[in-house]
Structure formats: C-alpha cells, structure tokens
C-alpha positions as CSV (number, residue, x, y, z in Angstrom):
1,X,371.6,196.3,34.8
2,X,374.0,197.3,37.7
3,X,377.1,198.8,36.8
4,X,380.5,198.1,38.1
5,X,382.6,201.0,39.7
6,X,385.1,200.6,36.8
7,X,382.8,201.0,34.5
8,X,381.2,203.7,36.3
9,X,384.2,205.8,36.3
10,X,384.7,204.8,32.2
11,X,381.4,206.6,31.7
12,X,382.5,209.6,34.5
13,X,385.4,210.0,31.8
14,X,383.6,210.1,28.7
15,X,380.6,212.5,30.1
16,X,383.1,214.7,31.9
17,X,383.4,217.1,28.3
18,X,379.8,216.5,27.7
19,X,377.3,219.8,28.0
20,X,374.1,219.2,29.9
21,X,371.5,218.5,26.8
22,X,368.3,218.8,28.8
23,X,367.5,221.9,31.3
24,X,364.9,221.9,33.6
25,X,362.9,225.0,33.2
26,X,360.5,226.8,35.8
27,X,358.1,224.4,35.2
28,X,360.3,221.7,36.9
29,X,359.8,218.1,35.6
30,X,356.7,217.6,33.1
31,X,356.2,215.1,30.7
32,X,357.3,216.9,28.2
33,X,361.1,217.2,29.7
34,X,360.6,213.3,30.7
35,X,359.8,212.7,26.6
36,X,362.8,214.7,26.1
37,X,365.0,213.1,28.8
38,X,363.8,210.0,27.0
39,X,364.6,210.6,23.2
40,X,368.2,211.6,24.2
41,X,368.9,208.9,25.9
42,X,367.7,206.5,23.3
43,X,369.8,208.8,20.9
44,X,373.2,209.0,23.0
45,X,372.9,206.1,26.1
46,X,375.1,208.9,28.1
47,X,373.5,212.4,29.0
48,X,374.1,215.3,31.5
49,X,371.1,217.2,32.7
50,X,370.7,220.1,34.6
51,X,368.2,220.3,37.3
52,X,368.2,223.9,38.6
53,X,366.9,223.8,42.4
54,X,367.4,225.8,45.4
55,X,366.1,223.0,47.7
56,X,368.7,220.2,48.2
57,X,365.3,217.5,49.0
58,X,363.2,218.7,45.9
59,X,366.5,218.1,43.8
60,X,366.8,214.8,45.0
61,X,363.4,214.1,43.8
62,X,363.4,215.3,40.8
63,X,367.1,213.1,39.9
64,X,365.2,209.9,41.4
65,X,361.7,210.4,39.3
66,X,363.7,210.9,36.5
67,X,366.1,208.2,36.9
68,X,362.6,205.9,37.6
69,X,360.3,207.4,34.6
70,X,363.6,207.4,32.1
71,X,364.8,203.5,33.1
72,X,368.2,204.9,33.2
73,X,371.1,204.4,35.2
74,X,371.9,207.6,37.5
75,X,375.9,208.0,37.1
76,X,377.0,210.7,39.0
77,X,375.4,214.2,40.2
78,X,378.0,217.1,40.9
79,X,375.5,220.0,42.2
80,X,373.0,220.4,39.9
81,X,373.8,218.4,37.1
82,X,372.7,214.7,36.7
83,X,374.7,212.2,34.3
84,X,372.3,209.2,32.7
85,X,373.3,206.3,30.9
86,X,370.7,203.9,29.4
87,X,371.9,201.4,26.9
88,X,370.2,201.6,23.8
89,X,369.5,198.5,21.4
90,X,372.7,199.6,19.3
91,X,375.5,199.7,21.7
92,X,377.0,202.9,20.9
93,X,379.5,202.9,24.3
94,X,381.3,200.3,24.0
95,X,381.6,199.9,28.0
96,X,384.3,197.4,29.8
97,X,383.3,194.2,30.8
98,X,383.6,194.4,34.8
C-alpha cells in the first residue's frame, strides 16, 4: 500500500499531538523493541517513535530496518522521531480516499 500525499499529510495531522510510544534505548534496535514496535502498531495503525542517535547514517538505518521488519509505512521523521502507520485488520483511521 502506497499512500497518497493527501493522505499523508491527514496522518501528519492526526500524529502531530501524539507522544513517541516506543524509545530506543542504549541497546539500539533488538527484537524486543521490534516485538514492541510491532504490538503498537497492530494496537494504534499510527505511532511516533523515538530513535536517539548521534550518527545521522546509523539513524537512517535503524528508521529503514524498522520500517522493513514492522511492514509499516514510514510517514514522516522530524530529527529523531519516526511516525508509522500500518493498517490493522479493523480500520481504526478512517483515512481519505486519494
């Protein structure tokens, strides 16, 4: 599923007062945080999290294995924080049609 830019900016909107629900620690990505990264989105289709890095490169990485391992769609990413959307079987965004 690609999205459309207006329906990328619906979902900007709606995760703009959303707090990041999953923190990379100074383990950086394990499975654990993917499992986690995994149950929230299946829980809430749109997610912020927060991937603390000093290296711009390793950063990038880390956003695109997650995006990869998760299935989800990457959003947006304003400096460290990633936003996620990955429709679950019970539509609970309700997202224009393009």
């Amino acid at each position: 599923m690609n999205l459309s830019n207006k329906q990328k900016q619906y979902l900007k909107g709606l995760a703009h007062s959303l707090k990041p629900v999953v923190q990379l620690g100074g383990n950086g990505l394990t499975e654990g945080v993917l499992a986690e990264v995994d149950a929230a989105l299946t829980y809430h289709e749109l997610i912020k999290v927060k991937v603390p890095s000093i290296d711009r490169e390793e950063k990038a990485l880390v956003m695109d294995a997650i995006v990869r391992e998760t299935g989800a769609l990457k959003v947006q990413v304003i400096g460290h924080i990633l936003v996620l959307y990955r429709q679950s079987e019970e539509a609970k965004i309700d997202i224009p049609k393009r």
